[in-house]
C-alpha positions in Angstrom: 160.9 115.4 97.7 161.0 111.8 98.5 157.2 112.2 99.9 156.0 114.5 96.9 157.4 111.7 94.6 155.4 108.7 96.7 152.0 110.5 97.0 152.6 111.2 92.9 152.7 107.3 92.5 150.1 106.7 95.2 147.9 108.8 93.2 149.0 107.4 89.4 148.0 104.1 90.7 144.8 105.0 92.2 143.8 106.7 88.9 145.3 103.8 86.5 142.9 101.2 88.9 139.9 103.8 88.2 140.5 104.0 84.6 140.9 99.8 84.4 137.7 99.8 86.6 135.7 101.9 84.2 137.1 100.2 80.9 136.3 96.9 82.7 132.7 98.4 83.5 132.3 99.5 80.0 133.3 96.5 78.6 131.2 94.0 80.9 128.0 96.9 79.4 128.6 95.8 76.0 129.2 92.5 76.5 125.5 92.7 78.4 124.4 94.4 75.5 124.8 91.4 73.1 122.3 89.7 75.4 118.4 89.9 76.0 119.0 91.2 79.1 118.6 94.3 79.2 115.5 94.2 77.3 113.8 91.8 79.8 115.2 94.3 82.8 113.2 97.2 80.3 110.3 95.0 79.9 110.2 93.9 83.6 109.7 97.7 84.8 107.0 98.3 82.3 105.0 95.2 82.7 105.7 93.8 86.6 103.0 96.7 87.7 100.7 97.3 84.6 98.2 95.1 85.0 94.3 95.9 84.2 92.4 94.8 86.9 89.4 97.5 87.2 87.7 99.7 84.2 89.3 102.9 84.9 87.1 106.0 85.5 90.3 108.2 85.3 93.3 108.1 82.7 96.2 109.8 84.1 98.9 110.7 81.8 102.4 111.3 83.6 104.4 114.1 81.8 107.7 113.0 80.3 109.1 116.1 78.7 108.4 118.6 76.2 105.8 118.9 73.6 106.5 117.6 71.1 109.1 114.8 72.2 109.0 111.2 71.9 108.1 110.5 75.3 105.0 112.5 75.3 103.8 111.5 72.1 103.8 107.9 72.7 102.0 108.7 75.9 99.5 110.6 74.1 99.1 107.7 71.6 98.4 105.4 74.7 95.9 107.7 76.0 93.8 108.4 72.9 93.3 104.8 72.4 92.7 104.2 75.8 90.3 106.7 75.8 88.8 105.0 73.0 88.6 101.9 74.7 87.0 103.6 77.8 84.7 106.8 76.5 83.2 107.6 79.5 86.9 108.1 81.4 88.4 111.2 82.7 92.0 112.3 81.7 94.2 114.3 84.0 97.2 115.4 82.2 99.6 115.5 85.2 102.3 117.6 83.6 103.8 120.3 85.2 103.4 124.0 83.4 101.4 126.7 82.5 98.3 126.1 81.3 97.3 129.7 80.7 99.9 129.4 78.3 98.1 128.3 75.0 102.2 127.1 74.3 102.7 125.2 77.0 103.5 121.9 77.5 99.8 120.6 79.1 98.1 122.6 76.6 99.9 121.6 74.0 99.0 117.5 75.3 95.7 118.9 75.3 95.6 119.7 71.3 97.7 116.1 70.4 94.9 114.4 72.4 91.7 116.4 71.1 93.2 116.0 67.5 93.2 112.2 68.5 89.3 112.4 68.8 89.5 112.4 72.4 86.9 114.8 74.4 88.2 117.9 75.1 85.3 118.5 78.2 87.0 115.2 79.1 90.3 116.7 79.5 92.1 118.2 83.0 95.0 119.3 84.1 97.3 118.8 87.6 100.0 120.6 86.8 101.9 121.4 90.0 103.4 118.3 90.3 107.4 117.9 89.4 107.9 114.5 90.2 106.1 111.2 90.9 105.7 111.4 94.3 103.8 115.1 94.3 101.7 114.0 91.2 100.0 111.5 92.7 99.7 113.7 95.6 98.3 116.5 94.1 96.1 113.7 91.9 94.7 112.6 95.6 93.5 115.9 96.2 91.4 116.0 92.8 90.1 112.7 93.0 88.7 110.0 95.4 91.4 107.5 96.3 88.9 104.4 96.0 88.6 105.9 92.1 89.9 103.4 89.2 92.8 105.1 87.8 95.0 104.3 84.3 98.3 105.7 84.8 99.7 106.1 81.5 103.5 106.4 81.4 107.0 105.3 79.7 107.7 101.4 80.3 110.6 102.3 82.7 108.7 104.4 84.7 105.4 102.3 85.2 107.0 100.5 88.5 107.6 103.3 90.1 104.4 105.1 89.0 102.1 102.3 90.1 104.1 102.2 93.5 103.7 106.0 94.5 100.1 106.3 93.8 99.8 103.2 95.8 101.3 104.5 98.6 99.5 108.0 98.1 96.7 106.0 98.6 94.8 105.0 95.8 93.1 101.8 96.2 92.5 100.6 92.1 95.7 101.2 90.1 96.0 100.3 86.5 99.4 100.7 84.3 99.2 101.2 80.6 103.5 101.3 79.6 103.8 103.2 76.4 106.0 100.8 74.5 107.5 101.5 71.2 106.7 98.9 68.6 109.3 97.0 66.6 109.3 97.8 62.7 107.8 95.2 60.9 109.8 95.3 57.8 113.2 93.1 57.0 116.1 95.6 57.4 118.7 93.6 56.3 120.6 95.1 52.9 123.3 93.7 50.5 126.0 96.1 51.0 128.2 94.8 47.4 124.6 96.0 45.7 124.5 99.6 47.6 128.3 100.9 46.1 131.1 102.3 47.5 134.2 101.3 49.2 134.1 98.0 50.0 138.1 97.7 51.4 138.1 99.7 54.7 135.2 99.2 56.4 132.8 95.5 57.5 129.8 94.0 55.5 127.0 94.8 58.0 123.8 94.9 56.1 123.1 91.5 57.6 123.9 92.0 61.1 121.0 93.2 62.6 122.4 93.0 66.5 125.6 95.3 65.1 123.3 97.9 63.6 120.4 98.2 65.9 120.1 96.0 69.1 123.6 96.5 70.6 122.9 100.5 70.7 119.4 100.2 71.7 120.3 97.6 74.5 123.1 99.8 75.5 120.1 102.6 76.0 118.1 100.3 77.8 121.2 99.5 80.0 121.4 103.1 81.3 117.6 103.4 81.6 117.4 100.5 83.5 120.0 101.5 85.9 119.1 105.5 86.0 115.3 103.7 87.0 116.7 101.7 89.6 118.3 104.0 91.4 115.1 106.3 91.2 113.5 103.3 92.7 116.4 103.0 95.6 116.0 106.5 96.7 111.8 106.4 96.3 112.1 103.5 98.6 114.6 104.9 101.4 112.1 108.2 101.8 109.0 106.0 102.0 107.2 107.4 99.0 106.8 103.5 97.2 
């Protein structure tokens, strides 16, 4: 009984450390949060491997999710005014699916980037590839590796893009990071002029950080560290 009752505190005091550790952890995150940090750590991995060094002959778009989802619609942006930019280019959608599907994922891309006046005999597809590393695997085997490529890809993922099709080979590697733009437009609001109960609850129409940057540094925080780790494991199986 004497043990039962030992190994019972043994163990309350293991899990009262681990729940100190996480609200510690927790804490130290939003404390972080009221920083730039986090944003410099997201714009770090977008910009550190993006540079445009060669015209591209091929715009590659990395898949981020469905169709349509914010990921892939600011990618498709990015593309359509790249394209712009460089008429004579290639694309390669490099999103996995099926394209015999007219609902698919890549054929959906497809439409978003011909109804953004971009060429649809311009347009291909690689669409075996389920993560970074087989992409630009399978985007060796359609292309020469000496070719000038655009990868077009969320911020957070540009490092490790550029990295793997390096390392797959490719000689000329540009980065286009599909950054979201900041509205332009004051947001601040007089919260005695908008009504209702003004006893229980904070003035915040002028704190900006409270209503926006905490919570999207907080996002930032976890897509930072997700990226990171994605990084650490690319790195220990040689594929960056």
């Amino acid at each position: 009984m004497k043990g039962f009752k030992s190994k019972s505190i043994v163990f309350l005091r293991i899990l009262r450390n681990f729940a100190s550790g996480i609200g510690i952890f927790f804490l130290l995150c939003i404390l972080l949060a009221l920083t730039e940090k986090p944003f410099w750590g997201y714009y770090w991995l977008g910009t550190s491997k993006s540079e445009m060094k060669w015209k591209p002959e091929v715009i590659i778009v990395l898949g981020g999710g469905g169709m349509p989802s914010q990921s892939n619609l600011m990618r498709a942006w990015y593309t359509a005014n790249a394209a712009g930019s460089f008429p004579e280019a290639k694309v390669i959608l490099s999103i996995p699916g099926d394209i015999s599907d007219s609902l698919s994922t890549p054929r959906l891309m497809k439409n978003e980037l011909i109804l953004r006046k971009v060429t649809a005999e311009n347009i291909s597809f690689e669409n075996q590839g389920t993560n970074t590393r087989a992409q630009a695997l399978n985007c060796a085997g359609l292309i020469n590796r000496n070719t000038p490529v655009l990868l077009v890809t969320s911020p957070e993922h540009m490092r490790r893009a550029v990295l793997c099709f390096q390392k797959a080979g490719f000689q000329k590697v540009n980065g286009l990071p599909a950054f979201e733009n900041a509205l332009e437009a004051d947001l601040k609001f007089d919260d005695d002029k908008l009504g209702g109960n003004k006893t229980l609850v904070p003035d915040v129409g002028e704190n900006i950080n409270a209503r926006y940057q905490l919570w999207n540094h907080l996002k930032y925080e976890i897509l930072i560290a997700r990226e990171i780790t994605a990084l650490a494991y690319y790195r220990l199986r040689g594929w960056i």
